[in-house]
N, C-alpha and C positions, 0 to 999 in steps of 0.2 A: 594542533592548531585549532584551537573552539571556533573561528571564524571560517572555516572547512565547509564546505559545501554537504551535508549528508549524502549517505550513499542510496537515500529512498526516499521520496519524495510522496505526495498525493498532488496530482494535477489535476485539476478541474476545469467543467463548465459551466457555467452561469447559466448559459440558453435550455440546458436539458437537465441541471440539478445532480448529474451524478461526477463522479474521480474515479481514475487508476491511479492503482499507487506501481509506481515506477520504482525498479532498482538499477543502479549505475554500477554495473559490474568493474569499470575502472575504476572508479573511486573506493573500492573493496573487491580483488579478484579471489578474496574465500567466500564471497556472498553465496547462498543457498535460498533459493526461491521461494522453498518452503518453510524454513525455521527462519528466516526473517522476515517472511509475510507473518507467522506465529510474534515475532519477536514487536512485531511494530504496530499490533492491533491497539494502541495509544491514539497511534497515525488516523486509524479506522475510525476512533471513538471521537476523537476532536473535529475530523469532516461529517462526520455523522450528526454532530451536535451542531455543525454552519445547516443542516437540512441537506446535503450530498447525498445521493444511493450509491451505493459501487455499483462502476459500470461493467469490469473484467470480471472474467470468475475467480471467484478463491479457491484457490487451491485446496484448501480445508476443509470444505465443504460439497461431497457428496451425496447426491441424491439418490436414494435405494439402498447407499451403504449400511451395514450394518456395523 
């Protein structure tokens, strides 16, 4: 169904400028935190370009890691 609700979301606020992006593990119970936070940096790049900061951590992205 194209009229389907996606299984990830970016929710925002206005007052503070940043989004989490949300996954709805019902609406997808193979969802993986990781490879569709990977999968959906689209999501990242189109709130990114409204001026959003992410407010959650990425998973992706560690600090000290090598």
């Amino acid at each position: 169904d194209s009229k389907a609700e996606p299984a990830a979301r970016a929710e925002t606020c206005d007052e503070c400028k940043s989004y989490l992006k949300i996954f709805y593990q019902e609406k997808d119970p193979h969802l993986d935190p990781t490879a569709d936070d990977l999968a959906t940096l689209a999501l990242d790049l189109l709130v990114d370009e409204q001026g959003y900061a992410r407010s959650g951590p990425n998973l992706l992205f560690h600090p000290g890691s090598s």
